[in-house]
Structure formats: C-alpha cells, structure tokens
TIMI-2910 file (N, C-alpha, C, CB; in pm, 1 decimal, decimal comma, always signed):
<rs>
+----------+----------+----------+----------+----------+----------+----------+----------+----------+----------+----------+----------+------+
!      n_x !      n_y !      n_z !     ca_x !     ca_y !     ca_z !      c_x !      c_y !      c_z !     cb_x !     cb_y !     cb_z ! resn !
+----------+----------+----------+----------+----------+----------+----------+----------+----------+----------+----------+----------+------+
! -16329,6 !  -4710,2 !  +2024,9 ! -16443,7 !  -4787,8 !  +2067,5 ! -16550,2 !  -4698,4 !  +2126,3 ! -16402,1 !  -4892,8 !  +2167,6 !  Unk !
! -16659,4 !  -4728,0 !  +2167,8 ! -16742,8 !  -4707,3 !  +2207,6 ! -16761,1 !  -4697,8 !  +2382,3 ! -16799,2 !  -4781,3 !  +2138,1 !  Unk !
! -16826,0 !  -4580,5 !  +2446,5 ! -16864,5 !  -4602,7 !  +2559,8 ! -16965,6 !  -4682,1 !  +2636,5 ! -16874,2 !  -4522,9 !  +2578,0 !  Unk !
! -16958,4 !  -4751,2 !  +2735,1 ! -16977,8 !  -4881,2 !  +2806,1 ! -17145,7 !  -4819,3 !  +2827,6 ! -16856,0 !  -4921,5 !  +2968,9 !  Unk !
! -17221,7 !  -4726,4 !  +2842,0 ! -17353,8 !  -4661,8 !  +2792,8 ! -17390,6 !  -4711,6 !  +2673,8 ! -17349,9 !  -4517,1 !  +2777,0 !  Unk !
! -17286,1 !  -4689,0 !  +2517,4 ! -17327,4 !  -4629,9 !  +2425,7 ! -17311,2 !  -4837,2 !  +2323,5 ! -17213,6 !  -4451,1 !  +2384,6 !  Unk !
! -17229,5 !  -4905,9 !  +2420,3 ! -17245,1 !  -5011,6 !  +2396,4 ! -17351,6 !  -5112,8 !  +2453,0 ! -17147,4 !  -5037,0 !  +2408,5 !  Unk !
! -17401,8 !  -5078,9 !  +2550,1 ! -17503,1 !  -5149,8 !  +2594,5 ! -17641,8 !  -5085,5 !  +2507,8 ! -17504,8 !  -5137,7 !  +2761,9 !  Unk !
! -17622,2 !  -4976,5 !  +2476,6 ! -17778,0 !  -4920,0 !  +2409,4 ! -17763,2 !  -5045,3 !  +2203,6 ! -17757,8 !  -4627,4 !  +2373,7 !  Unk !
! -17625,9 !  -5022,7 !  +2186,5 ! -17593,3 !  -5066,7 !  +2060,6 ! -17655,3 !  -5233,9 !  +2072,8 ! -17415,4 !  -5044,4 !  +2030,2 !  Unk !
! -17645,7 !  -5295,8 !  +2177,5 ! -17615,8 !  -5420,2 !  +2232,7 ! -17814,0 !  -5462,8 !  +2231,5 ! -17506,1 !  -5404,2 !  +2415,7 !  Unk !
! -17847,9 !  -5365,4 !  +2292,3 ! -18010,4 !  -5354,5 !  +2311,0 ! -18087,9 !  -5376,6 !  +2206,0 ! -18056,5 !  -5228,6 !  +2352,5 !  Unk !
! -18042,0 !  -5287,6 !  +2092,6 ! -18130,7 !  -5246,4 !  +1985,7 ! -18047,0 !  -5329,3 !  +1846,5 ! -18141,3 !  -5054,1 !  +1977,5 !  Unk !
! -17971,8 !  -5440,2 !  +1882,0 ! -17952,7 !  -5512,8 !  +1809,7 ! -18048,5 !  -5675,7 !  +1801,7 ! -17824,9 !  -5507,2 !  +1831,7 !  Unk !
! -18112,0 !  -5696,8 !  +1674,3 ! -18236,5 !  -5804,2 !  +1661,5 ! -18132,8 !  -5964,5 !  +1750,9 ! -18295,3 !  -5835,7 !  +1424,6 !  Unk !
! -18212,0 !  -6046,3 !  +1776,7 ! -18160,7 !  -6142,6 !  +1896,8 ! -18110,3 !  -6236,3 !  +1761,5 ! -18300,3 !  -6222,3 !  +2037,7 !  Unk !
! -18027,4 !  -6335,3 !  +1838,0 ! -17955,1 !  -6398,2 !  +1757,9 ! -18063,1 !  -6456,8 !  +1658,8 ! -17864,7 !  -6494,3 !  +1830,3 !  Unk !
! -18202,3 !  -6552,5 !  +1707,2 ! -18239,0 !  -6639,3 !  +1594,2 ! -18290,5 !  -6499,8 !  +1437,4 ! -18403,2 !  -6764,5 !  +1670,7 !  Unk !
! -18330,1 !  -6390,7 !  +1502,9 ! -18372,9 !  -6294,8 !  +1419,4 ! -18299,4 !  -6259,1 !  +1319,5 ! -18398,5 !  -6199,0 !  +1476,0 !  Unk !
! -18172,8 !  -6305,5 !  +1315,8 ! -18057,8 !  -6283,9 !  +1264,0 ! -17973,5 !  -6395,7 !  +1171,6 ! -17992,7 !  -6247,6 !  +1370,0 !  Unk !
! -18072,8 !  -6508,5 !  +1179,4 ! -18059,9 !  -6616,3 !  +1104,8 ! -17984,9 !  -6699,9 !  +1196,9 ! -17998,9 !  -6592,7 !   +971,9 !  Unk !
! -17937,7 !  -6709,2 !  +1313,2 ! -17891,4 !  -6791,7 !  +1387,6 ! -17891,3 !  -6845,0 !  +1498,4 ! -17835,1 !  -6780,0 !  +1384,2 !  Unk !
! -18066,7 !  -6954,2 !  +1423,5 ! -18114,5 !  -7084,1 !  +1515,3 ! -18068,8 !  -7170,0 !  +1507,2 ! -18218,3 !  -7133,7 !  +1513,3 !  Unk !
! -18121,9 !  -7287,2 !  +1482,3 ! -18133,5 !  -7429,8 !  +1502,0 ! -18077,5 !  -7489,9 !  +1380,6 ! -18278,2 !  -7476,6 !  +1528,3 !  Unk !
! -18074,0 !  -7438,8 !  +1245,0 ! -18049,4 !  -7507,4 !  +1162,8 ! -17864,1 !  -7463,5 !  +1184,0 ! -18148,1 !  -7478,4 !  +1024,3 !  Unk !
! -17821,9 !  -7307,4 !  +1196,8 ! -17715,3 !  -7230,8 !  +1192,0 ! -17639,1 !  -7342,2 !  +1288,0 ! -17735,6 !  -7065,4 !  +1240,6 !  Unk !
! -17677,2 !  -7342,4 !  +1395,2 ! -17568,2 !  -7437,9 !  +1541,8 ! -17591,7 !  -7576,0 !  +1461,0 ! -17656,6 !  -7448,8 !  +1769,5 !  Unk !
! -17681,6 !  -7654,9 !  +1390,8 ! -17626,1 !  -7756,4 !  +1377,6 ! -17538,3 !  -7804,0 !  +1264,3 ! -17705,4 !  -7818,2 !  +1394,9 !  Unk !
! -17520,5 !  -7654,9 !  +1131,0 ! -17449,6 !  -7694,2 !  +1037,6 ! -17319,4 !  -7609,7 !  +1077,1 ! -17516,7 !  -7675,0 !   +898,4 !  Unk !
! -17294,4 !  -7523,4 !  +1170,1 ! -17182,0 !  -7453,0 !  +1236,2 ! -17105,2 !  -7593,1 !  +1306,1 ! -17242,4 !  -7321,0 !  +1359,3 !  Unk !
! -17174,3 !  -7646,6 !  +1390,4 ! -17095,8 !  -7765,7 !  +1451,4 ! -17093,3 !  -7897,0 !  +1358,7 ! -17163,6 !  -7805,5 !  +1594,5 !  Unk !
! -17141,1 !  -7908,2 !  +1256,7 ! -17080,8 !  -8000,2 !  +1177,2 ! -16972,2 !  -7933,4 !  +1140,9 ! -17155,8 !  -8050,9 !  +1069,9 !  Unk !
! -16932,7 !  -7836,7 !  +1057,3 ! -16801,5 !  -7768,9 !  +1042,7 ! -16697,4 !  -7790,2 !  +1121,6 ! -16812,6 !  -7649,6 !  +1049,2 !  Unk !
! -16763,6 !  -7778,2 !  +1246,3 ! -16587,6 !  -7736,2 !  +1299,2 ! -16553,3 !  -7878,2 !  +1344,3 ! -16561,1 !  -7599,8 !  +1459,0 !  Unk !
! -16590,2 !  -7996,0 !  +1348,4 ! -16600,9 !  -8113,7 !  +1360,3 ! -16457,0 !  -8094,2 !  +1257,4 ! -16754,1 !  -8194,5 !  +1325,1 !  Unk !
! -16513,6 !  -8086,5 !  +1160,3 ! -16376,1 !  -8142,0 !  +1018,2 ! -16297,2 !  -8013,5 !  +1013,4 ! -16448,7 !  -8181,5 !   +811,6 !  Unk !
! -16304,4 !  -7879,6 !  +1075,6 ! -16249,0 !  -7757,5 !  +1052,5 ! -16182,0 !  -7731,5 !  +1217,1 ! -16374,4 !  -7640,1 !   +989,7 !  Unk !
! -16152,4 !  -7866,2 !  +1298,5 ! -16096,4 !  -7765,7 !  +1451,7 ! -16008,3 !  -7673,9 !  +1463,6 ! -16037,2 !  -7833,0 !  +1554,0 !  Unk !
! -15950,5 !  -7574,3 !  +1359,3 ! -15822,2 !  -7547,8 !  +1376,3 ! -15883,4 !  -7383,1 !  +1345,1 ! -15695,0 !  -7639,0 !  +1270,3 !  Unk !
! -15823,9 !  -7300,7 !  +1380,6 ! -15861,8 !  -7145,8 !  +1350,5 ! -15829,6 !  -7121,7 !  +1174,2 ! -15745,7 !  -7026,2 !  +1463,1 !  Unk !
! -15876,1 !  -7098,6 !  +1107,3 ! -15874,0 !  -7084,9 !   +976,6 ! -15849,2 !  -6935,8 !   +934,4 ! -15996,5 !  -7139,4 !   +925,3 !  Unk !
! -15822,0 !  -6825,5 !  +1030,1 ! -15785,9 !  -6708,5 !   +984,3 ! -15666,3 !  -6622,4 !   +958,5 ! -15835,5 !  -6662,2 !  +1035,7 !  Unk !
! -15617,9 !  -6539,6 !   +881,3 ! -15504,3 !  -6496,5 !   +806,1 ! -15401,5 !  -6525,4 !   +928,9 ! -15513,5 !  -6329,9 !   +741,9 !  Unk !
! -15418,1 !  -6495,9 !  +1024,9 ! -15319,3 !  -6529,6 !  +1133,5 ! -15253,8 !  -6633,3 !  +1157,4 ! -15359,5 !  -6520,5 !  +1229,2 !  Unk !
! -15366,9 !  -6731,6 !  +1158,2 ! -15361,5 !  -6854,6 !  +1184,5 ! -15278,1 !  -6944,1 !  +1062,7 ! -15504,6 !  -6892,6 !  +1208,1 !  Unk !
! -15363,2 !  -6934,5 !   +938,4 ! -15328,4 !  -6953,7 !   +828,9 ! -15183,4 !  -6997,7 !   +833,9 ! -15358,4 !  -6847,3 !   +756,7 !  Unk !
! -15136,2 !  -6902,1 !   +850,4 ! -14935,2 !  -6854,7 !   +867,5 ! -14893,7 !  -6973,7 !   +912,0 ! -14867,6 !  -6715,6 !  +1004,0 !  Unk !
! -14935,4 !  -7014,2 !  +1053,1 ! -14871,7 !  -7135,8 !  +1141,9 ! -14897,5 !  -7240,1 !  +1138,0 ! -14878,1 !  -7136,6 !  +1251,4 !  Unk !
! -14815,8 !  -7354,7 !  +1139,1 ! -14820,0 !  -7501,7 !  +1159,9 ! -14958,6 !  -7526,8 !  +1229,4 ! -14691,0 !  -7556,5 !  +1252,2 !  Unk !
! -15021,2 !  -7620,8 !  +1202,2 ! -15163,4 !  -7691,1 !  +1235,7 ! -15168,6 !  -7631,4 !  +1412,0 ! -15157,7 !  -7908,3 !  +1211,1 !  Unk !
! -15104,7 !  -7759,7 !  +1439,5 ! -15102,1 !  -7739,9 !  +1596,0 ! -15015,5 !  -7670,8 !  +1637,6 ! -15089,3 !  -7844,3 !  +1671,3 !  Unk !
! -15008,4 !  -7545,5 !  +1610,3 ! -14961,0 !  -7409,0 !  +1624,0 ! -15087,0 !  -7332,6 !  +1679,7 ! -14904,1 !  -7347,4 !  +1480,3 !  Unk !
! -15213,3 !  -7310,4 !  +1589,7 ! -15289,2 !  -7248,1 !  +1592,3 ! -15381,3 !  -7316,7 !  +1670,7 ! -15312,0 !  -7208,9 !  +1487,6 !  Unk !
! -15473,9 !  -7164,4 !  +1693,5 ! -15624,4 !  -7144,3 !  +1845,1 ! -15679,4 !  -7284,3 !  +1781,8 ! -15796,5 !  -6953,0 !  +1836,1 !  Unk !
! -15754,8 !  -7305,5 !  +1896,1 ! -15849,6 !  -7398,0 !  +1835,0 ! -15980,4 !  -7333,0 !  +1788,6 ! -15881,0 !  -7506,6 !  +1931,8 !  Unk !
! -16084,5 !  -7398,9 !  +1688,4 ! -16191,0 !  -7303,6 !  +1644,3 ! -16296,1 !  -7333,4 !  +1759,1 ! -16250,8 !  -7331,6 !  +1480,3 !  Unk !
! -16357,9 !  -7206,4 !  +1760,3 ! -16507,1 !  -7250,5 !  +1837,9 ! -16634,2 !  -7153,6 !  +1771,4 ! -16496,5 !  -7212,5 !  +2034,8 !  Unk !
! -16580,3 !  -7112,3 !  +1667,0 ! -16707,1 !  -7061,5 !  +1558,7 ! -16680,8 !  -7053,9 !  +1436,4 ! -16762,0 !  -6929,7 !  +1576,8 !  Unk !
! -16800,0 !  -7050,1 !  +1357,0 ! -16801,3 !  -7002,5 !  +1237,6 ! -16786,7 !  -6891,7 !  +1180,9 ! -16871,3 !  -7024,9 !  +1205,3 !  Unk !
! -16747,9 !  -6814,1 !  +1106,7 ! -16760,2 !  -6701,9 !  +1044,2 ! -16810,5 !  -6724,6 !   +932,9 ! -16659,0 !  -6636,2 !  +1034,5 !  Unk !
! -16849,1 !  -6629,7 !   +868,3 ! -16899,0 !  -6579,6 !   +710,2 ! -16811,6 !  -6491,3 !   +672,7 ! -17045,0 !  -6507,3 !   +692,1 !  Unk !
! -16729,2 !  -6555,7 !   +575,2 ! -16588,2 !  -6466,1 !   +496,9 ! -16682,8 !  -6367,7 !   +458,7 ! -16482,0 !  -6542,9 !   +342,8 !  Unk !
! -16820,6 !  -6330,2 !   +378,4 ! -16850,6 !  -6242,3 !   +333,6 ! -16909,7 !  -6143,2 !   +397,2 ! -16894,1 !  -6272,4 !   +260,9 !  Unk !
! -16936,9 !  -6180,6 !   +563,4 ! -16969,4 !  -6127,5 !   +646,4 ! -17112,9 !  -6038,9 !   +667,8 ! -16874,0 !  -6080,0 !   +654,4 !  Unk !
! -17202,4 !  -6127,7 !   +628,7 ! -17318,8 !  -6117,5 !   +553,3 ! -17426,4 !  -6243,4 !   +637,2 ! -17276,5 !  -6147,8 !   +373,2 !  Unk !
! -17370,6 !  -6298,7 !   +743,8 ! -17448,9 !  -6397,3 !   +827,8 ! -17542,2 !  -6502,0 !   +725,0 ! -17553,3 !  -6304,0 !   +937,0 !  Unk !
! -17594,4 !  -6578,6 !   +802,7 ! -17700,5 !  -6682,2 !   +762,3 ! -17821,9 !  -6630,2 !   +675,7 ! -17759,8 !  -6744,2 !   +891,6 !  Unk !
! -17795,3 !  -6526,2 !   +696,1 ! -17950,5 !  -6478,4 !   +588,6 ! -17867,3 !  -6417,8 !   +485,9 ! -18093,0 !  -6339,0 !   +661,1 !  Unk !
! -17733,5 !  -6404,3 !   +471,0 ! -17699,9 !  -6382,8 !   +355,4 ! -17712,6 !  -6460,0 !   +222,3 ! -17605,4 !  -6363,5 !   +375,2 !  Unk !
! -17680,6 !  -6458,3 !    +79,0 ! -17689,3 !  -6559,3 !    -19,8 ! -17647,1 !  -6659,8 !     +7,5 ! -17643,2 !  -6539,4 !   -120,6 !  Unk !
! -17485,4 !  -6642,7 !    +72,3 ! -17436,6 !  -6769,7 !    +20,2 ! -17391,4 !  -6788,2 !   +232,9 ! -17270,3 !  -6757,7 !   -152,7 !  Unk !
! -17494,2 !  -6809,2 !   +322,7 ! -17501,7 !  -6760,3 !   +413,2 ! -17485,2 !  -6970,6 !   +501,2 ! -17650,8 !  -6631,3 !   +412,6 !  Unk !
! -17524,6 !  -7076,6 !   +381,9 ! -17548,7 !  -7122,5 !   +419,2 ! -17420,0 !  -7284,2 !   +331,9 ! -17690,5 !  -7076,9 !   +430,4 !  Unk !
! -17334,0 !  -7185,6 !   +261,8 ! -17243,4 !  -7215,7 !   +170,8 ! -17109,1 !  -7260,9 !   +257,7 ! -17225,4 !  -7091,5 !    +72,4 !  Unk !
! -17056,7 !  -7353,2 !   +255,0 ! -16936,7 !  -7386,1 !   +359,2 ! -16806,8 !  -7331,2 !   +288,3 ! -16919,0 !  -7562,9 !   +393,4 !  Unk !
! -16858,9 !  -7283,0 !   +152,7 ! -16697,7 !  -7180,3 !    +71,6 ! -16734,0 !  -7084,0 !   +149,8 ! -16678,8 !  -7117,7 !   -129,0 !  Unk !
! -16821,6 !  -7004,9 !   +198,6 ! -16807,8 !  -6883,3 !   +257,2 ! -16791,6 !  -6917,2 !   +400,2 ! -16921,8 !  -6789,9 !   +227,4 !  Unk !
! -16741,6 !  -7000,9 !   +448,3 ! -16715,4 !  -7028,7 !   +609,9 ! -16531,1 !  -7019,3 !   +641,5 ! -16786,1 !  -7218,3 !   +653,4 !  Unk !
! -16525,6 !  -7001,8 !   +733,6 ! -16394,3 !  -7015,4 !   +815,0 ! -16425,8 !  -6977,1 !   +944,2 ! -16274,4 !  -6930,0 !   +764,5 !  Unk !
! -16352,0 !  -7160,1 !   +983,5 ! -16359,9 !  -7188,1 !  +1177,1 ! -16266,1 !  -7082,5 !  +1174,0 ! -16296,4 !  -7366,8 !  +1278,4 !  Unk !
! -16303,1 !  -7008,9 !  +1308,0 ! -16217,9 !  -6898,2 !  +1394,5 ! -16265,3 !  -6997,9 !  +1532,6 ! -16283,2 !  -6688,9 !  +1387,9 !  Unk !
! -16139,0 !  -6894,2 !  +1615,4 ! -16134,4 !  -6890,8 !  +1746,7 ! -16209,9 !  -6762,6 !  +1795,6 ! -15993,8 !  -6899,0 !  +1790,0 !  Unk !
! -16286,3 !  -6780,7 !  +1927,2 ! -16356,9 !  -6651,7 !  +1990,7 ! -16288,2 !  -6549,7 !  +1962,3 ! -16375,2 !  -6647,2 !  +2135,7 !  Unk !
! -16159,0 !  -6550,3 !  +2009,3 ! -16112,9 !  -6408,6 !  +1987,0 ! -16076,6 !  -6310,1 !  +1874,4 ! -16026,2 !  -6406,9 !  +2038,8 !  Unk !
! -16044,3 !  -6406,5 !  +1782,6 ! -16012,7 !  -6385,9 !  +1620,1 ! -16156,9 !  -6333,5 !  +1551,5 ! -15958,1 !  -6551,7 !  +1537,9 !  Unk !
! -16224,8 !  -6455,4 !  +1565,5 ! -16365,7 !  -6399,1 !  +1494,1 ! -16401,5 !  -6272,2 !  +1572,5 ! -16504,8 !  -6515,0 !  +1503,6 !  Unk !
! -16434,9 !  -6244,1 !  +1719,5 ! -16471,3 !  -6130,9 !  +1779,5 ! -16386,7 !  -6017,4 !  +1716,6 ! -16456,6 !  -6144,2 !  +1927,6 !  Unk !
! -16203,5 !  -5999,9 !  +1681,8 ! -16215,9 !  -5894,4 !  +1632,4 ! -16200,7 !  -5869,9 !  +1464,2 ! -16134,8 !  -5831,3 !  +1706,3 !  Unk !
! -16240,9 !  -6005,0 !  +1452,2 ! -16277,3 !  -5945,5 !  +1296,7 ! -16362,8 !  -5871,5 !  +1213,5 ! -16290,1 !  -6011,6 !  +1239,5 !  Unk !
! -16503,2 !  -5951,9 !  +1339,9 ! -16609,9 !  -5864,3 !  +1362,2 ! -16621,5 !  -5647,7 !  +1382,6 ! -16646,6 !  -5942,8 !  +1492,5 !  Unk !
! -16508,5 !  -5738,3 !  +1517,3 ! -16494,1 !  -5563,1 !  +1543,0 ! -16460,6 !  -5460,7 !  +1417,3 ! -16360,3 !  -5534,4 !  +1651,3 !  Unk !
! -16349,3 !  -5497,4 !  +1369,0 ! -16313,3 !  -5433,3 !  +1229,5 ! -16427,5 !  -5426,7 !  +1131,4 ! -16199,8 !  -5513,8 !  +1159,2 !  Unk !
! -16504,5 !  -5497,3 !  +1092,0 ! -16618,2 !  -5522,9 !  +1005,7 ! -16687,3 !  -5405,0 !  +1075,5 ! -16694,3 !  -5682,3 !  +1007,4 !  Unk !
! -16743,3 !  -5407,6 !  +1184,7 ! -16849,5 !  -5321,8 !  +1210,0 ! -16736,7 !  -5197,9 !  +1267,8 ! -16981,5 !  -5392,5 !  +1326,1 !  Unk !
! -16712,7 !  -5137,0 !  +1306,9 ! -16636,4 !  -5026,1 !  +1369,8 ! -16538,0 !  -4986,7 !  +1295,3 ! -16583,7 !  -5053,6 !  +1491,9 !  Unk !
! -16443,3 !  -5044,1 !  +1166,8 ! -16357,0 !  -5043,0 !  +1130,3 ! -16217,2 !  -5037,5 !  +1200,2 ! -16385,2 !  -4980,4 !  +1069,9 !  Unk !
! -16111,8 !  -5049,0 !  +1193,3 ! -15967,3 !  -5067,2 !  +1257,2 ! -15972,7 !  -4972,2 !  +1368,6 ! -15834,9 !  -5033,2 !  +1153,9 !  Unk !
+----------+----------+----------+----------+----------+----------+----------+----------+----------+----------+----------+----------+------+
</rs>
C-alpha cells in the first residue's frame, strides 16, 4: 500500500465523485438495484446461502469502468457488494493484489 502522505495527495488529485459520473442519476439507479439486489453479489459471497452473506450497500461495475463507462449504466454490468468487498475489489483493480 501506499503511505498515509502519498494517499492523501492520491485522494486530492482524484476528480470528485459527480466528475466521475456519480450524481444524481448514478444514486438513484444504484438504489433502485439494491432494492431487488440486498444481498452481496461477489465471488465470496456467491459461495454462501442467501442469508449467509454481507448485506449490499453499493454498486459495482463488473467492468470496472464506472458510470461513464459504455455499458456504465447497464444493470448486466452491476453487482450489489458490501462496503468492504467492493472497497477491496477496488483496491485490487487499482493497486493490484
């Protein structure tokens, strides 16, 4: 990982969420999702009985390509995660393992 300096500069000079495609339209078709998707939808999760698994509290983009991606706005490219799941899936995506 990164040093607690070298993450706050990363953190800075990253564009703000709506710049990034995720305003007003993103939170209200993200929370229609997880409405019909409460359950963590990731390889982890996948594995275990329903109410086994996190509950979701975001969206992801399987292609990992956000709201301004093509298919950014496509519910095949979605899976509810839980904070912590999506956070390090993310991590892997950007930092690698």
């Amino acid at each position: 990982g990164r040093c607690a300096p070298c993450q706050a500069k990363a953190r800075a000079a990253r564009p703000q969420p709506s710049r990034r495609g995720y305003g007003r339209a993103w939170r209200k078709a993200s929370a229609e999702y997880l409405q019909t998707h409460p359950y963590c939808e990731c390889e982890e999760c996948e594995a275990k009985p329903q109410l086994q698994r996190d509950l979701a509290t975001e969206v992801d983009h399987i292609d990992g390509l956000g709201p301004l991606g093509p298919r950014g706005f496509d519910p095949s490219n979605w899976q509810a995660m839980s904070k912590r799941h999506h956070s390090r899936k993310t991590a892997i995506e950007t930092f690698g393992s």
